[in-house]
C-alpha positions as CSV (number, residue, x, y, z in Angstrom):
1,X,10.4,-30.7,17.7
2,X,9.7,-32.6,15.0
3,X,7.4,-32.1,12.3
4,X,5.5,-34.7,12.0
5,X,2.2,-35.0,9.0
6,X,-0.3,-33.6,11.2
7,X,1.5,-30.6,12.4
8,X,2.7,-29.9,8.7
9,X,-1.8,-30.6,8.2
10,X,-1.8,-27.8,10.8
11,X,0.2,-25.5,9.8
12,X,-1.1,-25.5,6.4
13,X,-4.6,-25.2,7.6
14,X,-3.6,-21.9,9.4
15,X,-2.2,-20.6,6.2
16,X,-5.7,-20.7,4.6
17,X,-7.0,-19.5,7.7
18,X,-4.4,-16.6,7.4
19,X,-5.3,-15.7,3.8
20,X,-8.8,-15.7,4.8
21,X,-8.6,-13.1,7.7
22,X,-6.7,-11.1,5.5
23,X,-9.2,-10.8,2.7
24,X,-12.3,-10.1,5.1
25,X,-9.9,-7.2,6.4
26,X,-8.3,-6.2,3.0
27,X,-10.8,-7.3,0.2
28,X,-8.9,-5.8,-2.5
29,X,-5.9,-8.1,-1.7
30,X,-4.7,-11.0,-4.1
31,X,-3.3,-14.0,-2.3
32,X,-0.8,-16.1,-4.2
33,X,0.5,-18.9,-2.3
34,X,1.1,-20.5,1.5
35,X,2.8,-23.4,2.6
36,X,3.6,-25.0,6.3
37,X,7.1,-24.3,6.9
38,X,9.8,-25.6,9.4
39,X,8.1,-23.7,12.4
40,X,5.0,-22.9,11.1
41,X,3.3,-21.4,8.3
42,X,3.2,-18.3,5.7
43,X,1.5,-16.6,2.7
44,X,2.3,-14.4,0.1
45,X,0.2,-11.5,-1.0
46,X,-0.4,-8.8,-3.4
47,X,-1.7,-5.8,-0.7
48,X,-3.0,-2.7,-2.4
49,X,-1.7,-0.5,0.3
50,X,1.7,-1.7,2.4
51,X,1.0,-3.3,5.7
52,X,3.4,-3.5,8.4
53,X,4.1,-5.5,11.8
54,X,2.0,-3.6,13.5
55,X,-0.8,-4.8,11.5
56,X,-0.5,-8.2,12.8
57,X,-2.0,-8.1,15.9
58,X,-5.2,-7.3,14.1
59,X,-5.1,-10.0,11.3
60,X,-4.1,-12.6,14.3
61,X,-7.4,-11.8,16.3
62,X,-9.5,-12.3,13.0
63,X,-7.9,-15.8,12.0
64,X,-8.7,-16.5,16.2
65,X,-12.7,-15.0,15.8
66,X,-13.2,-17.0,12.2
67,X,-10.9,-20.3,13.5
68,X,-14.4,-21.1,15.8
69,X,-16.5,-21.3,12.6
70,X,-14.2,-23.6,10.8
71,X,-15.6,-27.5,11.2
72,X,-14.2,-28.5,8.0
73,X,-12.2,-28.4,5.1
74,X,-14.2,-29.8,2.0
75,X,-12.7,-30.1,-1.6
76,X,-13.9,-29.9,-5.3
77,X,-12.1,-30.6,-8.6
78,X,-12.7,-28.0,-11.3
79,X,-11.9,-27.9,-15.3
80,X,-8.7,-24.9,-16.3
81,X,-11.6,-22.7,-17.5
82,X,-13.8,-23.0,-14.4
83,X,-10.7,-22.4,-12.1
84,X,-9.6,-19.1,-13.7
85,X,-13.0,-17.9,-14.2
86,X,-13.3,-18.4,-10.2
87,X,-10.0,-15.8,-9.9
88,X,-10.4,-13.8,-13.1
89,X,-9.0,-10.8,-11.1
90,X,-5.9,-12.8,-9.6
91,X,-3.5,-13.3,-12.4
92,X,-1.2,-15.3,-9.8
93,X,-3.7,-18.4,-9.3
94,X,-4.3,-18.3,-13.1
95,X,-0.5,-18.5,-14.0
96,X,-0.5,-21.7,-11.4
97,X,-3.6,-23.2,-12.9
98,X,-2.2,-22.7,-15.9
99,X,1.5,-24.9,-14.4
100,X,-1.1,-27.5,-13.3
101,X,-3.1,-28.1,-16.5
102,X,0.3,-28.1,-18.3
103,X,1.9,-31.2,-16.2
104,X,-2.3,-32.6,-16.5
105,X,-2.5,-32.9,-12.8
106,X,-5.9,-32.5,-11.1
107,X,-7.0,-28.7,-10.2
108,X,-8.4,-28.9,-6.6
109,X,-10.0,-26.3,-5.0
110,X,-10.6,-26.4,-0.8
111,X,-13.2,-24.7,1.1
112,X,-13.6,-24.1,5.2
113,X,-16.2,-21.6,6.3
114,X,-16.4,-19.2,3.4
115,X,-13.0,-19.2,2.2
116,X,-11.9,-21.1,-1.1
117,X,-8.4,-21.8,-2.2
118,X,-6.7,-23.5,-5.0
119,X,-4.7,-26.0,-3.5
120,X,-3.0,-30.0,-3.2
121,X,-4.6,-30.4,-0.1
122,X,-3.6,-31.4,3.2
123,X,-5.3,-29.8,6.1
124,X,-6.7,-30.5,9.6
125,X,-10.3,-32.5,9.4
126,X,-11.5,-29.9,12.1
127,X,-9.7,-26.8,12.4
128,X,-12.1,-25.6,15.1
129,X,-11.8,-28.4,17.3
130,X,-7.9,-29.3,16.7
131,X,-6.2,-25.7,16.7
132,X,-5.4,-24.4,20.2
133,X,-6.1,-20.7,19.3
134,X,-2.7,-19.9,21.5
135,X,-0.8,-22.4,19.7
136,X,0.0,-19.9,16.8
137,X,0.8,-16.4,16.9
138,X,1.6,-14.0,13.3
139,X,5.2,-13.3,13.3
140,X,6.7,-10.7,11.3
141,X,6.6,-8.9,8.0
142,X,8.9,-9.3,4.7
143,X,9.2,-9.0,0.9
144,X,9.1,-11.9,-1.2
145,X,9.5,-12.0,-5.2
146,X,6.6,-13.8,-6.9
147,X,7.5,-17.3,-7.5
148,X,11.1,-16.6,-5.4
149,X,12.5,-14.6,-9.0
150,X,13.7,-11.3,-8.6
151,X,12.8,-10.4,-12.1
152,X,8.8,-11.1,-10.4
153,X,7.0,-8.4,-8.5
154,X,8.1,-8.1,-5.0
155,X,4.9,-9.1,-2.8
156,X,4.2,-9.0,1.2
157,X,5.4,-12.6,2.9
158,X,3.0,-12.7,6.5
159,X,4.8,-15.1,8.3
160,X,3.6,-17.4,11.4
161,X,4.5,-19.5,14.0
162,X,2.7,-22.5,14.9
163,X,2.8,-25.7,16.9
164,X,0.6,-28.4,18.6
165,X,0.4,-26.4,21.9
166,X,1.1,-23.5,23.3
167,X,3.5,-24.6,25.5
168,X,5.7,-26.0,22.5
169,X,5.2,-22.3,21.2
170,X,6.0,-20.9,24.0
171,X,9.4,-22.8,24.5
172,X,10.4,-22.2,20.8
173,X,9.8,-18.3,21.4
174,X,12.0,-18.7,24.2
175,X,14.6,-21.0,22.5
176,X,14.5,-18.0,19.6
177,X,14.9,-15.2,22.5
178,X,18.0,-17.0,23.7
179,X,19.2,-17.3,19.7
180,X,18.9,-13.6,19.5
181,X,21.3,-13.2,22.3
182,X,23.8,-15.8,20.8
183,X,23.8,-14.5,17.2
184,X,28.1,-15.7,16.0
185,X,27.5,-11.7,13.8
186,X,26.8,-9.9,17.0
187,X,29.7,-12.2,19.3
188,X,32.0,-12.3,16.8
189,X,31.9,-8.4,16.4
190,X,31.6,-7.8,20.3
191,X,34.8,-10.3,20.7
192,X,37.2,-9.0,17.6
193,X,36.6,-12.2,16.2
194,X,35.6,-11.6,12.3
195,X,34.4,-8.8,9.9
196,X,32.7,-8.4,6.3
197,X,33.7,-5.6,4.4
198,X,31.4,-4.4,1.8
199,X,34.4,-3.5,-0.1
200,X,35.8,-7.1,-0.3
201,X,32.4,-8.1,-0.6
202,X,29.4,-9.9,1.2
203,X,29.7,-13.9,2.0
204,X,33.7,-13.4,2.1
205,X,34.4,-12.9,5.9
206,X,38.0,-12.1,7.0
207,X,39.2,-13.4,10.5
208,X,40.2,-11.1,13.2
209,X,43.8,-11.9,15.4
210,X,41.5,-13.7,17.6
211,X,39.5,-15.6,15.3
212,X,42.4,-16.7,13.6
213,X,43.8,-18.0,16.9
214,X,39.9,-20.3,17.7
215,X,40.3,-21.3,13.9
216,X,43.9,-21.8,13.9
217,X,43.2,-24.4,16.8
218,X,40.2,-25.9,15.5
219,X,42.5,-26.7,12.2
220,X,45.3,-28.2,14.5
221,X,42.8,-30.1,16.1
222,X,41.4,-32.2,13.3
223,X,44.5,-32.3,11.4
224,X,46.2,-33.7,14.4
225,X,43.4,-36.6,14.9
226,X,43.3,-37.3,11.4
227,X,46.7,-37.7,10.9
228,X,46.7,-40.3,14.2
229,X,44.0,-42.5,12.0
230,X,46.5,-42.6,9.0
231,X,45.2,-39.4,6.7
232,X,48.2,-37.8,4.4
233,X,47.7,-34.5,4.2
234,X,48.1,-32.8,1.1
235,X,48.6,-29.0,-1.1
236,X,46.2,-28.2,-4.4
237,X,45.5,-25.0,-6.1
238,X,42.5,-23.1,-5.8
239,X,42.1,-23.0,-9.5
240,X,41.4,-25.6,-12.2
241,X,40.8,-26.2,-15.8
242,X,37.3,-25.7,-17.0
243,X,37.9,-29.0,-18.3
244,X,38.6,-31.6,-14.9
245,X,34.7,-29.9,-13.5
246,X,33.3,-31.1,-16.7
247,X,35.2,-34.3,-16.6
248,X,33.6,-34.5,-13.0
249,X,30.0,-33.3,-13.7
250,X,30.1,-30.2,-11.7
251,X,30.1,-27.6,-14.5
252,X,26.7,-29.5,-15.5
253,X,24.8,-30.2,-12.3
254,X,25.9,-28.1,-9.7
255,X,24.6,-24.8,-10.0
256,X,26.6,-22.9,-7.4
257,X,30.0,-23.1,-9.8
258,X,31.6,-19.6,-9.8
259,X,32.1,-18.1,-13.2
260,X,35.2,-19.6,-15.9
261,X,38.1,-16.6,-16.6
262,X,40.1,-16.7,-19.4
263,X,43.9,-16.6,-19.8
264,X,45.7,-15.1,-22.5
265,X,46.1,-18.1,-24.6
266,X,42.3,-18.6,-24.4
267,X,42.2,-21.3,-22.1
268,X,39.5,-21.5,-19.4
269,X,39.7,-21.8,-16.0
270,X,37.2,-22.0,-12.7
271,X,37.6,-21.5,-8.7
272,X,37.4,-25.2,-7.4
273,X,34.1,-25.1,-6.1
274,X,35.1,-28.9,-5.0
275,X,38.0,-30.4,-4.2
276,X,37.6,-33.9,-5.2
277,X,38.4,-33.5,-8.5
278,X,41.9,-32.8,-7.8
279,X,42.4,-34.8,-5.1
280,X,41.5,-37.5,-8.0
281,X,44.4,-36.4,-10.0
282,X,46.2,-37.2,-7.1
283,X,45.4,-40.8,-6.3
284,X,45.9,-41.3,-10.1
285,X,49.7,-39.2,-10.3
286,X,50.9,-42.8,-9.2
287,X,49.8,-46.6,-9.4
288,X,48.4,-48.3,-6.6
289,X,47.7,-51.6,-5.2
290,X,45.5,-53.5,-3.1
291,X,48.1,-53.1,0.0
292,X,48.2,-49.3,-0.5
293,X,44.5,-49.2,0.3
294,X,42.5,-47.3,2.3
295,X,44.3,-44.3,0.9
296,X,43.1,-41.8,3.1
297,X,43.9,-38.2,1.3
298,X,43.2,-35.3,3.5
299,X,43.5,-31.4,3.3
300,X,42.3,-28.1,5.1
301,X,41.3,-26.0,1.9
302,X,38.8,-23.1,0.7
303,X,36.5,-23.5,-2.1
304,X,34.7,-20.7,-3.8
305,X,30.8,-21.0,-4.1
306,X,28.6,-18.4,-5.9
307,X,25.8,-18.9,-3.4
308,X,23.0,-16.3,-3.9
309,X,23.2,-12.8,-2.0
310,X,20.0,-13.5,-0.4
311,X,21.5,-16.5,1.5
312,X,24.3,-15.3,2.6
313,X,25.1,-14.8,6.6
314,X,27.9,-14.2,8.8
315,X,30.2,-17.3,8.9
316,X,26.8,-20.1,8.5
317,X,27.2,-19.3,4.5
318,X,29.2,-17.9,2.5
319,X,30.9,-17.2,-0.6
320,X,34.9,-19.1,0.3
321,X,34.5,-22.2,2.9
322,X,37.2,-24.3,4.3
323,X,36.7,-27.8,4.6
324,X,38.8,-30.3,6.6
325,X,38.2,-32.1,3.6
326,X,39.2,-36.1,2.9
327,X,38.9,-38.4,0.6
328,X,39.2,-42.2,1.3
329,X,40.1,-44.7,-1.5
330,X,39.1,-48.0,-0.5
331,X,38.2,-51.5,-1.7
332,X,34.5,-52.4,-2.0
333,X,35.2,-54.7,1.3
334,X,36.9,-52.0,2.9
335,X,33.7,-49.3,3.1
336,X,31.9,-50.5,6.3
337,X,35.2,-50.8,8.5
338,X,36.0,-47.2,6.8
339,X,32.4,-45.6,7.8
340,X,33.1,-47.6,11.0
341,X,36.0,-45.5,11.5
342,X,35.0,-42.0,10.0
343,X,32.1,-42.9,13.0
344,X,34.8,-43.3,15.7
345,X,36.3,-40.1,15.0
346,X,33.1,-38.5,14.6
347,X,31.8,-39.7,18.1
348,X,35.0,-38.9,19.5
349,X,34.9,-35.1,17.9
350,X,31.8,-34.2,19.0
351,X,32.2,-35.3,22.6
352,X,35.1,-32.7,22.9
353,X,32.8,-29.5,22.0
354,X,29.9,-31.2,24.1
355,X,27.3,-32.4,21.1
356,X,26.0,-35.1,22.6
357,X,22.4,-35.3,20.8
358,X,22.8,-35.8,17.2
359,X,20.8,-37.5,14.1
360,X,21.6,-39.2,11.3
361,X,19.9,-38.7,8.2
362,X,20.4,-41.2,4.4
363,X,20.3,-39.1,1.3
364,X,18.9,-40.9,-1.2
365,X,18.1,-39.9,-4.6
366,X,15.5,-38.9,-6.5
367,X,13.6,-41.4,-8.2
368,X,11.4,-39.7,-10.2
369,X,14.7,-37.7,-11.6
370,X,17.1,-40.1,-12.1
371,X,18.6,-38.1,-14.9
372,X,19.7,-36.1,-12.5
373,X,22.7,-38.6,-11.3
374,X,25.3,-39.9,-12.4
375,X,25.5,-44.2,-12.2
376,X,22.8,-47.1,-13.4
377,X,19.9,-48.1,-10.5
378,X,22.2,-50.9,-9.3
379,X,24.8,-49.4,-8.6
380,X,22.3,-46.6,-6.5
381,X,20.7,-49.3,-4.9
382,X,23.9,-50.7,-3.8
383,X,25.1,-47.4,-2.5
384,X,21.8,-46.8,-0.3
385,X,22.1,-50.0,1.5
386,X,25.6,-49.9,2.7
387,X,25.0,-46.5,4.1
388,X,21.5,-47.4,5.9
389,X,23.3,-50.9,7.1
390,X,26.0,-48.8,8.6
391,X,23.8,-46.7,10.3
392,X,21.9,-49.0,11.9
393,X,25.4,-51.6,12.5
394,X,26.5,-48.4,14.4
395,X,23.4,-48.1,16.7
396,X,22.0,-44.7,15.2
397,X,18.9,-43.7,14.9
398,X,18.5,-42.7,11.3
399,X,15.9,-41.4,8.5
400,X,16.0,-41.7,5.1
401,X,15.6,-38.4,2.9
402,X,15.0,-38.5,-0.7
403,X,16.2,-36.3,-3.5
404,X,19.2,-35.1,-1.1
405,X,22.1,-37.1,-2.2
406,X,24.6,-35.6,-4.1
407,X,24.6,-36.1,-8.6
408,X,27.2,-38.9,-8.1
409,X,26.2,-40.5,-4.6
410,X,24.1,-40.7,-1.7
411,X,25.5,-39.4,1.1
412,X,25.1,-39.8,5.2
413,X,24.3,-36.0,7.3
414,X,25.2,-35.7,10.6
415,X,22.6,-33.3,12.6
416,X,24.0,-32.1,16.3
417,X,21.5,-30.2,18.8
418,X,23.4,-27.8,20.6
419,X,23.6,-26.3,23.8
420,X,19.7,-24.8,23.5
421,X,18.6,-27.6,21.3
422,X,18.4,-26.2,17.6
423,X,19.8,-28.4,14.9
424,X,22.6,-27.9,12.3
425,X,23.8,-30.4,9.6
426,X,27.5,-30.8,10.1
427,X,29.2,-34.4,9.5
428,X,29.0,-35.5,6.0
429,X,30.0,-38.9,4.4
430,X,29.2,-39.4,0.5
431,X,29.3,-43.0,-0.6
432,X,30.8,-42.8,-4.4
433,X,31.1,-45.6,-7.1
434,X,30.5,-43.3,-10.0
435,X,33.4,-40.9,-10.0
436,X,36.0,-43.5,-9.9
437,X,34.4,-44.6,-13.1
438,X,34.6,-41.2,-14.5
439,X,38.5,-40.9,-13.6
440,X,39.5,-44.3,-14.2
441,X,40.6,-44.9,-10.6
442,X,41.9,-48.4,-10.4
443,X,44.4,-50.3,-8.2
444,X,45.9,-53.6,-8.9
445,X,44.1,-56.4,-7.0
446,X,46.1,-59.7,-5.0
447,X,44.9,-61.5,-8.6
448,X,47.5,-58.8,-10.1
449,X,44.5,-57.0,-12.1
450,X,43.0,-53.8,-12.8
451,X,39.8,-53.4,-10.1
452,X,37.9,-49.5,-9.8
453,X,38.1,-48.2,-6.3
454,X,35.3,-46.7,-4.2
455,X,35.3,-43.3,-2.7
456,X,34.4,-41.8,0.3
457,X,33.7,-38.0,0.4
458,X,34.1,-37.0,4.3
459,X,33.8,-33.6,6.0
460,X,34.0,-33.8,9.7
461,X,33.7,-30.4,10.8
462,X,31.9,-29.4,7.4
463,X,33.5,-26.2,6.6
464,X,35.4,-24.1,9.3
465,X,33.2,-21.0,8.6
466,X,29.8,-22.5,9.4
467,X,31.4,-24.7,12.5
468,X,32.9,-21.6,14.0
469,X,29.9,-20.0,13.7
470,X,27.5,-22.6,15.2
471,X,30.4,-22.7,18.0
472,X,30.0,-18.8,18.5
473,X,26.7,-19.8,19.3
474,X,26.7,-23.2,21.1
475,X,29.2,-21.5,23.7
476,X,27.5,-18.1,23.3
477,X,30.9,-16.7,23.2
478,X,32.2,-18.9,26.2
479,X,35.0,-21.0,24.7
480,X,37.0,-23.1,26.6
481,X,40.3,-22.3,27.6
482,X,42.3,-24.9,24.9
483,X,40.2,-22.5,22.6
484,X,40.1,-19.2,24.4
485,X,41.8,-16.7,22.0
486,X,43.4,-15.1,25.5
487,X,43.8,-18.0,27.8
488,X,44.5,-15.8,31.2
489,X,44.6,-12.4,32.1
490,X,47.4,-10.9,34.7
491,X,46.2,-8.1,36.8
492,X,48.6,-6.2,39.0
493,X,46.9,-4.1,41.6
494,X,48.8,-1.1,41.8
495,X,51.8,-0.1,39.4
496,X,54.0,-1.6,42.3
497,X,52.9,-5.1,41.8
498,X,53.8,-4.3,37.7
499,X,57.2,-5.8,37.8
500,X,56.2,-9.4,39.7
501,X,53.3,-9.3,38.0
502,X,55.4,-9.1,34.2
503,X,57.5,-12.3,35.3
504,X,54.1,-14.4,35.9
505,X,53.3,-12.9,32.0
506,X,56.5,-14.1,30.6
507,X,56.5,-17.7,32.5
508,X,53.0,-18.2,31.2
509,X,54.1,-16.9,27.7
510,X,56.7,-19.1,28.0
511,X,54.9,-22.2,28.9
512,X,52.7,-21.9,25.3
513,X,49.8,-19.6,27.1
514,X,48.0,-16.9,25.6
515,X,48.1,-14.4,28.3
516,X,47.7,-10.8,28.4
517,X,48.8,-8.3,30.9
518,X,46.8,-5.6,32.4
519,X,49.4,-2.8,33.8
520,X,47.4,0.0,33.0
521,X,46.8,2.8,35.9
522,X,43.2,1.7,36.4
523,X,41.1,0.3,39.4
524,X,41.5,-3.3,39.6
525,X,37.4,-3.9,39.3
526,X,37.4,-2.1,35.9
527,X,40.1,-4.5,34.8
528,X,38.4,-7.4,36.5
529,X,35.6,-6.3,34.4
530,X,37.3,-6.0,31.3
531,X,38.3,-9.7,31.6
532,X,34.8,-10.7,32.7
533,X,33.2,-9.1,29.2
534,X,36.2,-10.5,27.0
535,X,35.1,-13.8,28.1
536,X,38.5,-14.7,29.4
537,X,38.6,-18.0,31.2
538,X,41.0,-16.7,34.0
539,X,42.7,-13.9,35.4
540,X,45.0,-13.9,37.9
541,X,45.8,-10.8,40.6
542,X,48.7,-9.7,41.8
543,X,48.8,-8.1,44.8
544,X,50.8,-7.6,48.3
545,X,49.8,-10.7,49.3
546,X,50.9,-12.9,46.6
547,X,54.5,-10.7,46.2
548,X,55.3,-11.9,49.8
549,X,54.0,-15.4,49.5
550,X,55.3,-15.7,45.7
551,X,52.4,-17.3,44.6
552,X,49.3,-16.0,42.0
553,X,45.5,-15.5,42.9
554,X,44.0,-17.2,40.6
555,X,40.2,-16.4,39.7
556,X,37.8,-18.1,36.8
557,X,35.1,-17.3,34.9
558,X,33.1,-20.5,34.9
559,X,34.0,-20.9,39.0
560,X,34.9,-17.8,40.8
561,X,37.5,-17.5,43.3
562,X,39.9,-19.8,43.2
563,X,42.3,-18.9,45.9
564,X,46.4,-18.7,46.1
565,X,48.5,-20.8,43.9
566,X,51.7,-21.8,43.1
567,X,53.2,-20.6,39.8
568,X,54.3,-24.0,39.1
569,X,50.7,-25.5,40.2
570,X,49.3,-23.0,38.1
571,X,51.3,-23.7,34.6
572,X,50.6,-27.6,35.3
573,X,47.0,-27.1,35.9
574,X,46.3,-25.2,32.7
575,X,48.5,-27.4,30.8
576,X,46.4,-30.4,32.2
577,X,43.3,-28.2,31.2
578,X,44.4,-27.3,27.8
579,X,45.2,-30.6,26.9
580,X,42.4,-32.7,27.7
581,X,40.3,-30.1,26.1
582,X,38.0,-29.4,29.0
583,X,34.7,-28.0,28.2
């Protein structure tokens, strides 16, 4: 669903229509602010006693009885003083009428029906008439700091949910219900995949046997591709001089840098919160020429980001990622055949774990702040181009963002829908002509001079962490069997059936399967249960039957029953299976 101007006019409207039901119910509260949001809408306020979910229901039928008188939204600008003598007792609007006198932008105030607000404007011309009352519903309760600063009063956040019908509404609840139910913390802690220990700390999650085994795999996966398209892999540390993120602009303009630590001799050092700037050092340990290019440099590695406590969750963000990180050093005529081919591998990535609906989205920078980059406007301008040309030379739909590139380079994000249509920002490629500069990256041309080369900054999978975790939830848990932590099961019937049933274990084991064996003295439909809530992809049953006839019964979960086998026909299928990387 996108959000498109007159939904964000919507949602916004209903945030002023939430602030006003609140004030006929609670007079005595101050509201600050309310913007439209991704799925709708909230506001922040000041409540003189707490409220509570189960106040909503009550505030939601007042914004429905005074949503009929609202016809229109009209506007009036007013001088500093007048403003803050209209909220003399709200010291939050004075402190933002304060903000917008300082910058000398216009202070606007909006009216519908009897309630007034400060505000930039951009409503609904007829709230009345273009609201479906049934399109929005209040959604839940939380604490929010004044102005997002913890060193600010904590206030009450009402927040809603709002879209252009109700069935729209309706199918995102549903979409959320379904969310709920794939959650990667509850999965992963159901399936022994991963834990967070409060004593190793919060945004620092540890992997489990079997999480190891699906990320172990993932990482085999792309290194193997990679290295097919050419990549050498290489080793760095995990720690750097204080001076190579300076050199690079990160200890300046990227505010998620983890604290310096001091050795003995007084030299400073930092957790690489990026890896490029070694993998710099690297291209420039030895010369290079124009035949040596691309140099595509390549490594699986974790950085260390001090992302805020607040944002932290599960595997989606954390504290130490690992990206399959590479870093291609190319001539200037080389960068559309190279995005050409970082494309391919995308395309060809995605297909394996089924996203077939994805966006790409141009990150451009922010004009109005260029101080905020590194590089002169041609140079920017150059870099923009090539990466909207290569979107649309590939056939992609594509939008442009502004303000989202990176300080040294815009950047291409891929978005994939998964398998109940939410969004999430994986693929990255950062166009870079400004770092080179910084590094003195050169290569020696065919006309035997110095030239600078470019760089491309590419993720595929992003960072393991968050792409396990939007797995998790893609597959809900169901991964296929090249991923499957225990590929299949082996269930004897009776402790009779034990020994044939051990010599099916040891030829799968054998073959390169992840099996487990079930001889416990237990009745065979609470094991064929245990392998049904593990999520295994098959089990096989030994019984009478398949002792005499020296073959396996081989059940699945995706497919049920699937009869007698051979053991041979059963090690070739799965290989066959495992290999292809069946979903």
């Amino acid at each position: 669903m996108e959000t498109t101007d007159n939904l964000h006019n919507l949602r916004h409207s209903l945030a002023h229509l939430l602030a006003a039901a609140v004030l006929e119910i609670y007079p005595d509260t101050k509201n600050t602010i309310g913007p439209s949001i991704e799925d709708g809408f909230y506001y922040d306020f000041e409540f003189s006693s707490p409220i509570s979910d189960k106040d909503l229901p009550k505030i939601e039928k007042k914004m429905k009885e005074i949503l009929k008188s609202w016809k229109e939204f009209s506007y009036e600008e007013k001088t500093g003083k007048e403003a803050k003598e209209y909220f003399v007792k709200n010291e939050y609007k004075k402190e933002l009428i304060d903000e917008i006198v300082g910058k000398g932008e216009k202070i606007t105030f909006y009216k519908c029906g009897s309630f007034v607000d400060l505000c930039r404007g951009g409503h609904l011309e007829n709230p009345s008439k273009e609201i479906n009352a049934d399109s929005f519903k209040l959604d839940r309760v939380a604490g929010a700091y004044w102005r997002g600063d913890e060193k600010n009063k904590m206030l009450t956040r009402i927040y809603g949910l709002a879209f252009s019908t109700k069935e729209e509404l309706e199918k995102y609840l549903n979409q959320r219900e379904e969310a709920l139910k794939r959650d990667h913390k509850k999965i992963g802690k159901e399936m022994g995949l991963f834990t967070v220990s409060e004593l190793v700390g919060k945004g620092l999650p540890m992997y489990l046997p079997k999480g190891n085994i699906i990320r172990t795999q993932l990482e085999n996966f792309i290194r193997k591709e990679k290295e097919d398209l050419g990549y050498s892999f290489v080793t760095i540390p995990h720690i750097a001089k204080k001076e190579l993120y300076i050199r690079s602009g990160h200890m300046g303009k990227y505010d998620a840098m983890m604290p310096t630590m001091t050795d003995e001799n007084g030299e400073e050092f930092v957790m690489k919160a990026m890896n490029c700037p070694h993998h710099f050092e690297i291209y420039n340990a030895e010369p290079h020429s124009y035949r040596d290019l691309p140099l595509r440099i390549a490594e699986n590695t974790t950085v260390y980001r001090n992302e805020k406590s607040g944002e932290l969750s599960g595997l989606l963000r954390v504290k130490n990622l690992t990206q399959d990180d590479t870093h291609h050093f190319i001539r200037a005529d080389q960068i559309e055949s190279e995005i050409e081919m970082i494309f391919g591998l995308m395309q060809k990535v995605y297909k394996i774990f089924g996203f077939d609906n994805y966006k790409v989205e141009v990150s451009t920078r922010d004009i109005k702040n260029k101080e905020k980059y590194f590089g002169s406007d041609e140079v920017w301008e150059k870099a923009e181009k090539i990466l909207v040309n290569s979107a649309k030379k590939m056939g992609l739909k594509y939008s442009v963002e502004e303000g989202e590139a990176a300080f040294y380079g815009p950047k291409i994000d891929i978005k994939v829908k998964d398998s109940i249509g939410r969004e999430w920002q994986l693929t990255t490629v950062q166009l870079d002509f400004n770092q080179p500069n910084n590094f003195e990256m050169d290569y020696i041309g065919e006309d035997g001079k110095k030239h600078r080369v470019v760089v491309l900054h590419v993720a595929i999978f992003g960072s393991f962490e968050r792409f396990m975790g939007v797995l998790i939830e893609h597959y809900a848990g169901i991964f296929p069997l090249w991923l499957s932590p225990v590929q299949v099961k082996v269930i004897p019937v009776r402790t009779n059936h034990n020994e044939y049933a051990k010599k099916v274990y040891e030829l799968l084991k054998e073959n390169g399967i992840r099996v487990q064996l079930d001889d416990e003295e237990a009745n065979l439909g609470g094991k064929v249960r245990d392998a049904k809530n593990n999520k295994i992809p098959y089990w096989i049953v030994i019984g009478d039957k398949e002792i005499e006839a020296d073959k396996v019964t081989l059940e699945s979960r995706d497919k049920g029953q699937l009869g007698q086998i051979s053991k041979e026909e059963l090690i070739a299928k799965l290989k066959k299976e495992i290999t292809k990387k069946i979903s």
